[in-house]
C-alpha positions, 0 to 999 in steps of 0.5 A: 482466448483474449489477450487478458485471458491469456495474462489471468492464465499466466497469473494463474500458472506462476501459482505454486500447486494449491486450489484457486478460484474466483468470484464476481461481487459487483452485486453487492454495490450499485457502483456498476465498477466489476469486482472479483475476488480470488484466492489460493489455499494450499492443502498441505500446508506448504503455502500460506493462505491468501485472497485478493481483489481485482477491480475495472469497469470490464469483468477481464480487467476486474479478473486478470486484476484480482490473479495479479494481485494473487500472483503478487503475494504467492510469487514473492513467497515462493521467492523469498523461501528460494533466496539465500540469507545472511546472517552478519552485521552492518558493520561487518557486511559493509567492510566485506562488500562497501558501501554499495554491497548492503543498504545502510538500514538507517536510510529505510525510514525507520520508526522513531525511537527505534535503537540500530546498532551496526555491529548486532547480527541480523538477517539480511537477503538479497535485492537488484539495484534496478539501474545496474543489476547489482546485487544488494543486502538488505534487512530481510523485514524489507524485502518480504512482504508478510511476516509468514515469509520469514518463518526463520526470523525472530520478530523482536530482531525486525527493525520495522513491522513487514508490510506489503508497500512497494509489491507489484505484480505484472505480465512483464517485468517492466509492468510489476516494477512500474506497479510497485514504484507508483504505490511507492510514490503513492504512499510517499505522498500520502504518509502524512496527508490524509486519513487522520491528517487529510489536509481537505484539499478537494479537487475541482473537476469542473461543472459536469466533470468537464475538467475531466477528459476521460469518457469512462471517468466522467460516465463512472463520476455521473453514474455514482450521482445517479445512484445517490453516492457523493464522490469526494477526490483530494489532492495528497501530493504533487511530489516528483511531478506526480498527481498523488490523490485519494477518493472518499465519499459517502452514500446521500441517497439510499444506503452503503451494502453495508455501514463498514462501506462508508470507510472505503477510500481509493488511492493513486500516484500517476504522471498523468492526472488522467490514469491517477483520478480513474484507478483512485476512483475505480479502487473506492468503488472497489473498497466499498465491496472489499470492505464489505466482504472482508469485515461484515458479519458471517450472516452478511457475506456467506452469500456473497461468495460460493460454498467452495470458497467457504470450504477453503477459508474456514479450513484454515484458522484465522491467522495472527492478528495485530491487535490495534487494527482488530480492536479497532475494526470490531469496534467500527463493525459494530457501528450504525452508517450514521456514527460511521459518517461523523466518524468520518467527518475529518476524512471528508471536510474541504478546506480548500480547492483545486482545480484538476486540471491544473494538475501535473500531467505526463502521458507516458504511454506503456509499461515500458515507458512508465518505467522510465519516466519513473525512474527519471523522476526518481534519479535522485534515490536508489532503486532496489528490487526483489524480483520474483519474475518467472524466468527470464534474461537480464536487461540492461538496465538491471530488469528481466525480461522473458527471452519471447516477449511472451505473458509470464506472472512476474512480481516484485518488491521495490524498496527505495530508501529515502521514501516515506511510509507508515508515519501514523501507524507505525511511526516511520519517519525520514528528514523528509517527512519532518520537513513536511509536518514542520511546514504545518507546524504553525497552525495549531488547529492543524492536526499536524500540529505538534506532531514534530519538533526540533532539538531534544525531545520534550517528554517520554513519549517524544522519539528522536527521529533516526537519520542518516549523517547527511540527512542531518546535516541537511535538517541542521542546514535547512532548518537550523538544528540537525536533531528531530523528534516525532510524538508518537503519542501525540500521533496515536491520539491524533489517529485515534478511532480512525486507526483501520484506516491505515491497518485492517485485519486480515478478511473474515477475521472480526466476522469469525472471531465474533462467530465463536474463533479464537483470534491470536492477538499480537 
């Protein structure tokens, strides 16, 4: 057995009882880039139904992808069911435990508008702040990863919709925490930089990729020429000294696997320039097909996949949907590629360039050393985890480890307050993310444009920005008035069509709804 067999058959094992199997798919593109799906279904109900992409330019790399990626939904809500919840106030909680004890939800980056009061119960569960190993409180909305996993909470008691930011999966500790802190990073940096927002700064590679120094990159980049795909990579972010960057592109010669394959787009945060350009490339190829299989017609993807796997999907219904994602998602599988593209136009544009390599870059090695360098670069912020690891011994810097050094499934969510996400779907917003709009606030034929202000808001659909005392304070100092606002419509009809970019229905959803299913809406 290889070393990646051996980490996929851990995956494998830290699955609770249920039937999993997988399925290469790197038929249904001409990237060349393997893809391999996985899923898990649980016959008596116990568990939720879950699948996942794996993606690599090796068929281990794709596979032991795709079983973490399981492995990161399945642990944590094993996890999560194990953990014992609170029931308190903020208030409360904070005068019995202090301030260290139970996280401020105001410093979570909360929707615009949302109404916190300190002294209302809530549900909260414990997290491990990474640096000490102390226990936290914190809401219970932030540390699951789908509402499914708080089957005891009332959503109308949900300071923010549960999304899945933040989870990492890993044969080690060290491996899940980096994992989840680079898609942090990531989607900190891109909240209000691409998609609907995208700034059209396009990298350089050079001539040839010759900026490029990987050879499994650059022979990736020139195969998707020769087979007629148009690469486009952008820069989002160099925050913290991190390349933050998303890859689009579009079909120039021949066609997509299907029109819905246009929308793919590959997203990564890295210290070095090298490992981010790679994962965000090799993600689009892998979104190409992700997004084929997942939205396509019955007709399309029943091929696709082995009978077995049929069984196990269409035996369990459809899940509850978010409404705008599937509206929004019928709608685009319903297009041809060529209004799909013009759709698209924004998301593809270059306005200016930059070269690549005058990107930061940091080789940091391993897990272990990512970790730190991590860390490092985030000294600044509190680092909290909810750490389904597997078993283990606590290591001094508050992680755990296993006591032999040996592969074991291990994932986690990480939650750092202070850290952007969701701004144009779910109107998430810190001091930071103000600043940023406000520093794109003078060009009117920028999209950011009047997405923000100071002050009081100036009409109904306006929304005072929640901030924490001393993030005002700092707005008021830096910026003169220590009041923000966000527009959430101005936001909805800036993202407008472009919506399943940010939110996508669960797999088959649309193709089974349109089959004959009945969907719930919420």
């Amino acid at each position: 057995m290889s070393d990646l067999d051996a980490v996929a058959r851990a995956y494998t094992d830290a699955l609770p009882p249920g039937d999993t199997d997988e399925f290469d798919l790197r038929a249904a593109d001409r990237t060349g880039v393997h893809v391999v799906a996985a899923d898990f279904a649980d016959p008596t109900g116990t568990w939720p139904r879950s699948g996942s992409f794996g993606y690599g330019l090796a068929p281990d790399r794709a596979r032991v992808a795709a079983r973490a990626e399981l492995a990161e939904e399945m642990l944590l809500a094993v996890h999560l069911r194990g953990l014992e919840r609170t029931r308190d106030s903020y208030s409360a909680l904070r005068a019995r435990l202090g301030d260290d004890g139970v996280v401020d939800p105001v410093r979570l980056t909360l929707p615009a508008g949302t109404a916190f009061d300190p002294d209302a119960p809530r549900w909260w569960l414990p997290a491990t702040r990474v640096r000490t190993g102390d226990t936290v409180l914190v809401p219970a909305e932030f540390a699951a990863a789908y509402p499914v996993d708080l089957p005891w909470q009332d959503p109308a008691e949900r300071l923010t919709t549960v999304i899945t930011n933040g989870c990492g999966a890993g044969d080690t500790v060290e491996r899940a925490l980096a994992h989840a802190l680079g898609e942090l990073l990531q989607r900190d940096g891109n909240a209000t930089a691409f998609r609907a927002l995208d700034r059209g700064t396009v990298l350089d590679l050079g001539p040839d990729d010759e900026q490029v120094r990987d050879p499994d990159t650059r022979a990736l980049l020139a195969h998707l020429r020769r087979v007629g795909i148009r690469v486009v990579p952008k820069l989002a972010s160099t925050a913290f000294g991190v390349t933050d960057l998303h890859v689009v592109g579009h079909d120039v010669a021949g066609d997509a696997p299907h029109p819905i394959a246009l929308t793919a787009c590959g997203e990564a945060a890295h210290p070095d320039r090298e490992v981010a350009l790679q994962k965000a490339l090799l993600e689009f190829c892998s979104a190409r097909v992700r997004k084929t299989f997942a939205h396509a017609d019955l007709a399309t993807v029943r091929p696709l996949a082995p009978a077995d796997y049929w069984d196990r999907e269409l035996a369990t219904p459809v899940p509850p949907q978010e409404t705008r994602a599937f509206t929004t998602m019928q709608d685009w599988t319903a297009r041809s590629a060529d209004e799909l593209r013009d759709l698209l136009e924004p998301v593809l544009a270059e306005h200016t360039r930059v070269r690549f390599d005058e990107l930061p870059t940091t080789d940091v090695g391993g897990p272990v050393a990512l970790l730190h360098d991590l860390m490092e670069r985030m000294a600044g912020f509190d680092v909290l985890a909810v750490l389904a690891d597997g078993g283990g011994e606590s290591g001094g810097d508050g992680a755990r480890r296993s006591p032999t050094g040996t592969d074991r499934g291990c994932a986690a969510k990480v939650i750092v307050p202070g850290l952007e996400v969701e701004t144009m779907s779910y109107g998430r917003i810190g001091r930071r993310g103000v600043d940023r709009l406000l520093d794109r606030a003078a060009d009117p034929h920028d999209p950011a444009f009047g997405l923000v202000g100071l002050g009081d808001p100036p009409h109904a659909g306006a929304l005072p920005v929640v901030l924490p005392d001393d993030e005002a304070a700092r707005l008021g100092d830096e910026r003169g008035d220590d009041r923000a606002w966000l527009d959430r419509d101005r936001v909805d009809r800036v993202v407008g069509d472009l919506y399943p970019l940010y939110r996508e229905p669960t797999r088959h959803a649309v193709a089974r709804a349109a089959a004959g299913e009945e969907v719930e809406l919420r």
